[in-house]
C-alpha positions as CSV (number, residue, x, y, z in Angstrom):
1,X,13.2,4.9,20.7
2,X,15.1,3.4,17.6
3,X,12.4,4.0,15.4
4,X,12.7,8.0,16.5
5,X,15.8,7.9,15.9
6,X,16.1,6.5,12.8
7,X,13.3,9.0,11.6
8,X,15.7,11.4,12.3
9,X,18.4,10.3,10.2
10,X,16.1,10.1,7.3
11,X,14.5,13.5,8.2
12,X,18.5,15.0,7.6
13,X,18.3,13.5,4.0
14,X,14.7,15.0,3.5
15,X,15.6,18.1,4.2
16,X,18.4,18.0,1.9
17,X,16.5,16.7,-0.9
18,X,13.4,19.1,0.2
19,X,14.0,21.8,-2.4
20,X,14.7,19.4,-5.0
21,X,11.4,17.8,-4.3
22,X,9.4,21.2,-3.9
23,X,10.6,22.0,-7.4
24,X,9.9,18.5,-9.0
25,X,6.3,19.0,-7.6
26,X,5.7,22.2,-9.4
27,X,6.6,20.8,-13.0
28,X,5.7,16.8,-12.1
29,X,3.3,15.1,-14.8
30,X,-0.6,14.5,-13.9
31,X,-1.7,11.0,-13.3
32,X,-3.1,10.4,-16.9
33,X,-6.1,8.4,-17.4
34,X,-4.3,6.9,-21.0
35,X,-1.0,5.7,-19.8
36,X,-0.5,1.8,-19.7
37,X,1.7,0.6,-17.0
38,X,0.8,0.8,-13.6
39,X,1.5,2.2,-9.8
40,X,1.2,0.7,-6.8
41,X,2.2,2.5,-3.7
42,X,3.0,1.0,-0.3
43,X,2.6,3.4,2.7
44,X,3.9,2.4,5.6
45,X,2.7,4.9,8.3
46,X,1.9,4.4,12.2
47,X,-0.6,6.7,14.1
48,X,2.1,7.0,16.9
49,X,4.4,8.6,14.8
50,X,3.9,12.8,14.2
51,X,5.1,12.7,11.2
52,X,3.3,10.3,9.3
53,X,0.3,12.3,9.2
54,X,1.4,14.6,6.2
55,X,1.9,11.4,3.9
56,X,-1.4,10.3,5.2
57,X,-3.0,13.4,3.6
58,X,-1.1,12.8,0.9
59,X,-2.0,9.5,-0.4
60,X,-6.0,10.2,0.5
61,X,-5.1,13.0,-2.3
62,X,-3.1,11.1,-4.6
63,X,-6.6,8.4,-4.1
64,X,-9.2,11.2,-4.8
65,X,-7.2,12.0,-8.2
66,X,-6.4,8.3,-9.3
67,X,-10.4,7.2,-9.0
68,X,-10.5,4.9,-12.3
69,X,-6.7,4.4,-13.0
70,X,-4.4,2.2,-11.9
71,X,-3.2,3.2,-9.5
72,X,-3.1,1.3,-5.9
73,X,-2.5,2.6,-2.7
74,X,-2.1,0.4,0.1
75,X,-1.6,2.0,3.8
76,X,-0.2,-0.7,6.2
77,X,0.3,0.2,9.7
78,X,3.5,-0.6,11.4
79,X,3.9,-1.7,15.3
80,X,6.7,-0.6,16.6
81,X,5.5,2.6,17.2
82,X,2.5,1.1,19.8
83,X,5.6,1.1,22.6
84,X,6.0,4.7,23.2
85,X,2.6,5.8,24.6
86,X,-0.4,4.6,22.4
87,X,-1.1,1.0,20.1
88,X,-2.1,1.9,16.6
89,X,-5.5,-0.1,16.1
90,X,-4.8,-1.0,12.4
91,X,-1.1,-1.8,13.2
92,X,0.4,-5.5,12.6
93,X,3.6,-7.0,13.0
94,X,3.2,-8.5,10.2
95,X,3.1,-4.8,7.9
96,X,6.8,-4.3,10.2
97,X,8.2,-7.7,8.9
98,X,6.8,-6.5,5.2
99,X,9.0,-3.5,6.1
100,X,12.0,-4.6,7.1
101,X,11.6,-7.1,3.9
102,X,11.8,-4.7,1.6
103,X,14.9,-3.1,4.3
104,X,16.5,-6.0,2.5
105,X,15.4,-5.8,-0.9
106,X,16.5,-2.5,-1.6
107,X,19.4,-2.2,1.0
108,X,18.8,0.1,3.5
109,X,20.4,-0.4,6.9
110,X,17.2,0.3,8.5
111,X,13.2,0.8,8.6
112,X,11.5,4.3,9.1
113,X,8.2,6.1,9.0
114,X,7.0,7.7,7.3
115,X,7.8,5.5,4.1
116,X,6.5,4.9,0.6
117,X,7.4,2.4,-1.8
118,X,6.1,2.1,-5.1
119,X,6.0,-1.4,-7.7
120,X,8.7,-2.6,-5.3
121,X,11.5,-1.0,-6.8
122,X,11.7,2.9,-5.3
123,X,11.6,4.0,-2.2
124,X,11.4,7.5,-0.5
125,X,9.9,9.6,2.7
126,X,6.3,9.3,2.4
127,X,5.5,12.9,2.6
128,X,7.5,13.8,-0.6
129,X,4.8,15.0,-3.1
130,X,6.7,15.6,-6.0
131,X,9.0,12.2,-5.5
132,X,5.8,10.8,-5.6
133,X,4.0,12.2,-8.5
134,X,7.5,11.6,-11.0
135,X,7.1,7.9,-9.5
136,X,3.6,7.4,-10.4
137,X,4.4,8.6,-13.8
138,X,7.1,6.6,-14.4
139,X,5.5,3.4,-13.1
140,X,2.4,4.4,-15.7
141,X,4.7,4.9,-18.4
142,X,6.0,1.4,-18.4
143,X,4.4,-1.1,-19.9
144,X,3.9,-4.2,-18.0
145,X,4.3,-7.7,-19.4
146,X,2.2,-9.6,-17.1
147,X,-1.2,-9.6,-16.2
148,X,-3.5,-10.6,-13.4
149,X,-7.2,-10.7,-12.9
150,X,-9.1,-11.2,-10.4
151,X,-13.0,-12.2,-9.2
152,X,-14.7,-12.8,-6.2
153,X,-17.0,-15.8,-6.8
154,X,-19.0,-15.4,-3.4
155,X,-18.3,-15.0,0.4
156,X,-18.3,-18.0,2.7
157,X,-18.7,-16.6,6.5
158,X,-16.0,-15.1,6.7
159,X,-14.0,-15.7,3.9
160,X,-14.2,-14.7,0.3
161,X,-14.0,-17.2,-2.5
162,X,-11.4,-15.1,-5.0
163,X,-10.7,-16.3,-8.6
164,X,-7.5,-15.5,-10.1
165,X,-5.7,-15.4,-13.8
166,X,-2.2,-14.6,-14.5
167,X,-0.4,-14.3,-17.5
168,X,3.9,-13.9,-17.9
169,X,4.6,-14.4,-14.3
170,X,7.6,-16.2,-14.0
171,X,8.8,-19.2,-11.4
172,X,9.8,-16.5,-8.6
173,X,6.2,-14.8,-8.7
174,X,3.4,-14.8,-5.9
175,X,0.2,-13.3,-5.8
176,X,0.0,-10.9,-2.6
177,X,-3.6,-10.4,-1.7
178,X,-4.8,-7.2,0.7
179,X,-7.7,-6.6,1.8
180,X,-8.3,-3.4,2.6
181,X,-11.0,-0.6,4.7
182,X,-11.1,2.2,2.4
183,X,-11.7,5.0,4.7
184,X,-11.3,5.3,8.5
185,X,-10.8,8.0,11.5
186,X,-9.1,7.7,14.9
187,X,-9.0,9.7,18.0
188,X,-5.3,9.2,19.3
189,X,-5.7,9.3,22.7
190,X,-2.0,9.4,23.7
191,X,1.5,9.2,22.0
192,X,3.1,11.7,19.8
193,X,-0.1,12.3,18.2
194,X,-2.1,12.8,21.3
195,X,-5.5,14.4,20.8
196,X,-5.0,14.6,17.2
197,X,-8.0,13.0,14.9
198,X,-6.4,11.1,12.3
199,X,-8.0,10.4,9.2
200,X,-7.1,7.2,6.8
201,X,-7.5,5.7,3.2
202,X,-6.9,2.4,1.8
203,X,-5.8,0.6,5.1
204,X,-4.4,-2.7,4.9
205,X,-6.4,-5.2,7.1
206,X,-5.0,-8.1,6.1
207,X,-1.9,-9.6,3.7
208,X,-2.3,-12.9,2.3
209,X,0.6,-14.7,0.0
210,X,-1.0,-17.0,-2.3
211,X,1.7,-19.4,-4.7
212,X,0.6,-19.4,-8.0
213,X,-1.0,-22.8,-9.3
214,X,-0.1,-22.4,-13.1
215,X,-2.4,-19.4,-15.4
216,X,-5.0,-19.9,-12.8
217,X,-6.8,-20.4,-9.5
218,X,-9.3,-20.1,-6.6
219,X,-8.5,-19.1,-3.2
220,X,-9.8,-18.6,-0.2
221,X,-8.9,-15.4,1.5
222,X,-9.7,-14.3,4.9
223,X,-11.8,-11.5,6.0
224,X,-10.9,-9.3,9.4
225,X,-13.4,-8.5,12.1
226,X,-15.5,-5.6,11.0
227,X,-15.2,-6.6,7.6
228,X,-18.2,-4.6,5.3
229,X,-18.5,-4.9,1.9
230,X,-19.3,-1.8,0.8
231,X,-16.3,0.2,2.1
232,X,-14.0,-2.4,1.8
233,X,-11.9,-4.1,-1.6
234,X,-9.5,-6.4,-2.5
235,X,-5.8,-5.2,-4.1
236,X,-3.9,-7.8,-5.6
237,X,-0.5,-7.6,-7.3
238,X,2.4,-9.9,-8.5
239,X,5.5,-9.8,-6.6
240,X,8.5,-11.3,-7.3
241,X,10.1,-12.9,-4.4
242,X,13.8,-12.6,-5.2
243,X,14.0,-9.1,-5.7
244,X,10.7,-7.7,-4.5
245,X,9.5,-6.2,-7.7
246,X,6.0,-5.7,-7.9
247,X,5.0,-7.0,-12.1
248,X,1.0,-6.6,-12.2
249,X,-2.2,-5.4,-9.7
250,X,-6.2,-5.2,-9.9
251,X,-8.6,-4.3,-8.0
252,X,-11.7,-6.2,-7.3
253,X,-14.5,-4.5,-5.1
254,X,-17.4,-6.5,-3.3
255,X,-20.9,-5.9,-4.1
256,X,-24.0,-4.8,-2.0
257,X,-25.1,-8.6,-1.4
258,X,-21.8,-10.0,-0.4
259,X,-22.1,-12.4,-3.0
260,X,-20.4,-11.1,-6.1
261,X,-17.9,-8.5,-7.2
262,X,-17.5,-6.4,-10.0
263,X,-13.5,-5.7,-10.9
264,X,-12.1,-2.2,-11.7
């Protein structure tokens, strides 16, 4: 029940920051198509959890507007919700322990859901639209001094084969790789969401840390069960490991053949 109740205690400060947030969303910027930084938003969200299905709406929207910028959404599923009543299919201890690191990067006594955190630096309650929008704007204000690329040179059962190249990442930087499904529904069957379809965007299957060897490199990065190429992509962005900062993300998308991909 700790995860409850520390929803709870968050849910307080929501709802006195609610108005605040209702009135930022009504004079918040639109994602531009011009701007030249970047956004990436981590959702962390659990099917058990009745509340996590508002910020789950509202990332799929924040996706539908974004198509073509950069902006990257990546949904993972925590598992410490699977205890009370029903297990989360796309959950992972390993998104919980990406939690509770950024718990420590940002100091906050504890982990809840629903939760949002965008380029590493701000965090908020997931379903706040208007928090949201001002911190997409501000990340695509910013201009970011480091770059990454990426390519997938070809699949090998079932991995792919992904190229990288980075420029002005410094000594502390990693390349976080996620592969993601880009759509998905669920029948909950039990829990707090019991008989509820859920619907999903940009799921995180799968988090790989790669250590960057110099400008450039070639790695090969594991595919999950179910794996198809044409609703699934790779996300990958430069975090720095002392502070959690997120510094640069592309996107690469496979194509039809399984062979090659084309980068957005």
């Amino acid at each position: 029940m700790k995860s409850i109740k520390i929803f709870s205690l968050v849910a307080l400060v929501a709802i006195a920051a609610g108005l605040t947030a209702f009135v930022r969303l009504k004079v918040s910027t639109p994602i531009k198509a011009d701007d030249k930084g970047f956004a990436v938003i981590e959702l962390f969200t659990s099917e058990g959890c009745s509340s996590c299905p508002p910020a789950d709406a509202l990332v799929a929207k924040i996706e539908k507007e974004s198509n073509g910028k950069p902006v990257y959404i990546l949904a993972y599923h925590v598992d410490y919700w699977n205890r009370l009543g029903w297990k989360d299919q796309f959950s992972s201890a390993d998104f919980s322990k990406r939690q509770n690191e950024y718990a420590h990067y940002l100091n906050l006594q504890s982990v809840y859901t629903p939760q949002i955190v965008v380029n590493g630096k701000t965090e908020f309650v997931g379903s706040e639209e208007g928090t949201l929008r001002n911190a997409i704007h501000a990340g695509l204000q910013k201009t970011s001094t480091t770059q990454v690329e990426l390519t997938i040179a070809g699949m090998e059962a079932k991995q792919a084969v992904l190229k990288y190249a980075v420029e002005g990442a410094d000594k502390n930087t990693v390349l976080q790789v996620a592969v993601l499904e880009k759509a998905a529904v669920s029948k909950v069957g039990a829990g707090e969401n019991g008989g509820r379809t859920l619907s999903h965007v940009q799921i995180v299957r799968k988090l790989q840390q790669l250590t960057l060897a110099g400008n450039s490199g070639t790695a090969s990065i594991s595919l999950p069960n179910g794996f198809d190429s044409k609703s699934w992509e790779i996300i990958g962005f430069l975090q720095n490991r002392a502070n959690g900062t997120i510094t640069g993300a592309a996107r690469v998308t496979f194509a039809s053949d399984n062979s090659t991909a084309a980068v957005k």
